[in-house]
N, C-alpha and C positions, 0 to 999 in steps of 0.2 A: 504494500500500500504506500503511496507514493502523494505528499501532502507540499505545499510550500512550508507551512508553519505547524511542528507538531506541542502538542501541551503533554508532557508527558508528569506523571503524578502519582505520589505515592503515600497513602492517608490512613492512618489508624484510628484517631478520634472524628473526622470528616473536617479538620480544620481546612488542612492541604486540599480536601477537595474544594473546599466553597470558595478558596483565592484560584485554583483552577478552574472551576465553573464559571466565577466571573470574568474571569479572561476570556474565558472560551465565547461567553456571550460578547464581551466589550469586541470580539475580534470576526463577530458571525457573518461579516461579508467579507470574510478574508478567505483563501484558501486554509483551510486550519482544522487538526483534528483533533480529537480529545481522548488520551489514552491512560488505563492505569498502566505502572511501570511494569508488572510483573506479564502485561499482555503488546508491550511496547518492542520487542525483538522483531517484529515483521515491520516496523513503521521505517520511513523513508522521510526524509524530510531537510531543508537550507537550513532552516532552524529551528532549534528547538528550546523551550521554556519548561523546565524541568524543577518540580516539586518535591518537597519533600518533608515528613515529619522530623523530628530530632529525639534521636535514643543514644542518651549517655554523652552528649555534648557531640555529636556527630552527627548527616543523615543517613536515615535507615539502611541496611543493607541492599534491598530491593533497589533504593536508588544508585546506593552504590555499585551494583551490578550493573546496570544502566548505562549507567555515566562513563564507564569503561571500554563502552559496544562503541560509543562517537569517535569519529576521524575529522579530521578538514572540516569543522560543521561549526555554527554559529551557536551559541548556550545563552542564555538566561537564567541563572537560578532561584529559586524562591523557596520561603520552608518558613515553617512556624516550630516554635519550641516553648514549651508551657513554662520554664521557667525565666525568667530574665526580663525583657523589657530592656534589656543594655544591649545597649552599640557593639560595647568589648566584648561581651558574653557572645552575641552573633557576629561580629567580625570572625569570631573564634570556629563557627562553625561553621562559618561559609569557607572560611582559613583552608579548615580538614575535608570539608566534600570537594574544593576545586583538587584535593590530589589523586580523583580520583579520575581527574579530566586529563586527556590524552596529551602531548605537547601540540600536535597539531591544531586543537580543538581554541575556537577566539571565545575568552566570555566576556559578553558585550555586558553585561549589568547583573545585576543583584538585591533579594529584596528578601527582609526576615520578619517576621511578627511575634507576640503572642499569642498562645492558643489554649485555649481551655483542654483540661486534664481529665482525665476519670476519677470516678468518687475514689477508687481505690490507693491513689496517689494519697488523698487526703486523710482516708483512713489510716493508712500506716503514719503517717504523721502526727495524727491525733495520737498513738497509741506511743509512738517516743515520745510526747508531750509530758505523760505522767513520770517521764524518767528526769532525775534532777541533773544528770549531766548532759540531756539532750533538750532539754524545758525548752529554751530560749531560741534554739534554732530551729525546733520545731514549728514556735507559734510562727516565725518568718518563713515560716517554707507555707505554712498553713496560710497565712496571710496572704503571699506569692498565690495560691492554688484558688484562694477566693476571689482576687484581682484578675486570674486568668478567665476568668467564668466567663467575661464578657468578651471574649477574642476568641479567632478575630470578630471585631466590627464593621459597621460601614466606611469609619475611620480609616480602619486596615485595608482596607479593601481600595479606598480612594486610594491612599497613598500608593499602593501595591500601584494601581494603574497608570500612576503619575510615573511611576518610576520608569515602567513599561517605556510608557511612550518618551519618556525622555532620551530612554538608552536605545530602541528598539524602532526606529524611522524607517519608516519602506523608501 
């Protein structure tokens, strides 16, 4: 399958998918197709805008896998990570997913968010909370987990596009 512009995406909580969906829409009279990563091996495409979650300060493997298939090909990356809201915290992960891009490969821009978490996150935190050498950075990881609720937004979601089109000019 052979697209100009492919979205290729990989999502555990559906944050990664709803800033790929919106693209997908903001971009609906474009040549442009919408794929998740782990069905993204037959796609063809000049370029590609490539999503992804964040597991353990990295993106996911699926993406990583991925990102290894491009040659000669133009990138966009984008990803959300439930904890952080920092620049340096996602500088840090975009940092580790571009080494998984090829030398030939151009990445033309870059875009990271918040994202809301599973309750499960939250419960294990709660549950170091009762512990007195874990109290304090529990309630901050738990506070982190309640701020993430709202992400992405439509906030996110603008920016994500602004950034698009800033880096991303036909």
């Amino acid at each position: 399958m052979s697209v100009k512009y492919a979205i290729i995406y990989s999502s555990k909580t559906g944050n990664t998918r709803l800033l790929a969906q919106s693209l997908y829409l903001h971009m609906k009279d474009r040549d442009c197709g919408l794929y998740e990563a782990g069905q993204a091996d037959k796609v063809d495409a000049d370029f590609y805008y490539v999503g992804f979650w964040t597991c353990r300060g990295e993106c996911d493997t699926d993406t990583q896998h991925f990102l290894k298939t491009i040659k000669n090909k133009n990138v966009f990356l984008f990803g959300t990570a439930g904890f952080g809201r920092s620049p340096a915290y996602y500088r840090k992960i975009l940092k580790k997913t571009q080494k998984n891009l090829d030398a030939s490969v151009k990445l033309v821009g870059s875009f990271m968010c918040q994202g809301k978490m599973p309750i499960q996150i939250r419960k294990k935190y709660e549950k170091k909370a009762t512990s007195f050498f874990y109290r304090i950075y529990a309630r901050l990881m738990i506070q982190n987990y309640d701020n993430a609720l709202g992400h992405p937004n439509q906030q996110d979601v603008s920016q994500f596009l602004s950034e698009i089109e800033k880096h991303c000019q036909d």
